[in-house]
C-alpha positions in Angstrom: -138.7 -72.4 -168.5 -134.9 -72.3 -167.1 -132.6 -74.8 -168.7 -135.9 -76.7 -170.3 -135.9 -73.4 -173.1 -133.1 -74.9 -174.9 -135.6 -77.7 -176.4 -137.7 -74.8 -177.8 -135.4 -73.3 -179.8 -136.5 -74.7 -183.2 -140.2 -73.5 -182.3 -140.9 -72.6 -185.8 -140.3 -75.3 -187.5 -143.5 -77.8 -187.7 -141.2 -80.8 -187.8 -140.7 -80.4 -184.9 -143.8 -79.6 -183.0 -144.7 -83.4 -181.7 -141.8 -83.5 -179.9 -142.0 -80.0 -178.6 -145.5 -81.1 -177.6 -144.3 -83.9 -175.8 -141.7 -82.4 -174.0 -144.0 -79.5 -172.8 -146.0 -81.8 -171.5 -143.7 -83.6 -169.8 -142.4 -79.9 -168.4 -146.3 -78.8 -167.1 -146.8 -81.6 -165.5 -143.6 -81.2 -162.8 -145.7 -78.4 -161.4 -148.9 -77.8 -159.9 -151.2 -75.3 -161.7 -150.4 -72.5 -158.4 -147.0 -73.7 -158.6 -147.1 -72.2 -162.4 -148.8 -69.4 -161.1 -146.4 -68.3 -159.1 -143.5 -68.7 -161.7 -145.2 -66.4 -164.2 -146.4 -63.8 -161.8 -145.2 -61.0 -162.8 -143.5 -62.1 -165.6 -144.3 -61.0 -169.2 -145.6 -64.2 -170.7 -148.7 -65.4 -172.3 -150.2 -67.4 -169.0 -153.2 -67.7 -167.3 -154.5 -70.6 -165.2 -157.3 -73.1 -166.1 -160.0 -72.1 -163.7 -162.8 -74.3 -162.3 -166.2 -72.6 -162.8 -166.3 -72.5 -158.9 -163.1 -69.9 -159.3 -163.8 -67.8 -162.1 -165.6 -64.8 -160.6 -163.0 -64.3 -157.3 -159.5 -64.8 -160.2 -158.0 -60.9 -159.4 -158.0 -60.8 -163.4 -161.7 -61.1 -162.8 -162.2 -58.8 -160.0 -160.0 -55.8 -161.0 -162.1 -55.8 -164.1 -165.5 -56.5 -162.3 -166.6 -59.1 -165.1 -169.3 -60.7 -162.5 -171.9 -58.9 -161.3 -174.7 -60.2 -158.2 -178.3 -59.7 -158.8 -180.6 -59.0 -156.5 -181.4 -62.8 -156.0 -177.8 -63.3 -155.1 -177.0 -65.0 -158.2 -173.8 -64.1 -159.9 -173.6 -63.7 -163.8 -171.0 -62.4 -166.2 -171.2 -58.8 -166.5 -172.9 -57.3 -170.3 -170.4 -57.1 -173.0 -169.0 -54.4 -174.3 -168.5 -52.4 -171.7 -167.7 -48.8 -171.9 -165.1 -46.8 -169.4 -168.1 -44.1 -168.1 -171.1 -46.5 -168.1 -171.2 -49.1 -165.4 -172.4 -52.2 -166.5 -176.1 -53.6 -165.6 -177.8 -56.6 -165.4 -181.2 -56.6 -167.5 -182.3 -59.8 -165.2 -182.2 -62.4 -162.8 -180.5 -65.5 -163.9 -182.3 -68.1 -165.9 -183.3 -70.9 -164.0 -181.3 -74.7 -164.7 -183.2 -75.6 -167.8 -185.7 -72.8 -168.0 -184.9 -72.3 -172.4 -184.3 -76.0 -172.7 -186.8 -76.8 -175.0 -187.0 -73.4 -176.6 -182.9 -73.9 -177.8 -183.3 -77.6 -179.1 -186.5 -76.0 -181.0 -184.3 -73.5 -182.6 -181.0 -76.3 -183.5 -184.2 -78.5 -185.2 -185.2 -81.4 -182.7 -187.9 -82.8 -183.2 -190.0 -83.3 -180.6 -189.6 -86.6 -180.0 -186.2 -85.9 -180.1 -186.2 -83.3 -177.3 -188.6 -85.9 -175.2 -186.4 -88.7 -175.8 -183.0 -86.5 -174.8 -185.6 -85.3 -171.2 -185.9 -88.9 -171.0 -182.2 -90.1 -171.2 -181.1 -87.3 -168.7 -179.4 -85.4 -171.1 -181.2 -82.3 -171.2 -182.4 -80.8 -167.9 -185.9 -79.9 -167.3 -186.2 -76.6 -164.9 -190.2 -78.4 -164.2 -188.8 -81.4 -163.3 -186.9 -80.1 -159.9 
């Protein structure tokens, strides 16, 4: 943080975390998130970038640990969790379809039916028979 880490000092006292929060704040938003990227490459720091769903699976964090795998539709999904060192990791699918266990997950939080009709209805929940 350069000259900015003099504000910081008093980091554990919780008097005076509102203006620490502030002034971080006002710090972050000099800098674009790949300008930020490149300051703490390589640097021993608690950092990593806010990624758009669009970026996740191509991060190098991502890659160097393959956490995405394709199936054979193409479709790429997270890799299964744990994962062991001499076992390479598997898909036991294809991907769900857009709103393929809809119904079946509001069923199992309680809605009603009329509830999980009226939430089809409003456009909230998306119906995989509806595309």
């Amino acid at each position: 943080m350069g000259e900015e880490a003099e504000h910081f000092q008093n980091q554990f006292d919780m008097e005076n975390w509102p203006a620490m929060k502030e002034r971080m704040s006002e710090i972050i938003k000099r800098k674009t998130r790949d300008q930020w990227d490149e300051v703490f490459d390589g640097v021993d720091v608690y950092y990593a970038p806010v990624l758009a769903m669009s970026e996740v699976r191509n991060h190098p964090h991502h890659q160097a640990r393959e956490s995405f795998l394709e199936d054979e539709d193409g479709i790429w999904q997270p890799a299964p969790a744990p994962r062991f060192s001499r076992t390479k990791a598997q898909l036991s699918g294809a991907a769900a379809a857009l709103g393929e266990h809809s119904t079946e997950i509001l069923q199992e939080f309680g809605f009603s039916e009329a509830e999980i009709a009226a939430n089809y209805a409003a456009g909230a929940v998306t119906d995989h028979n509806s595309e």
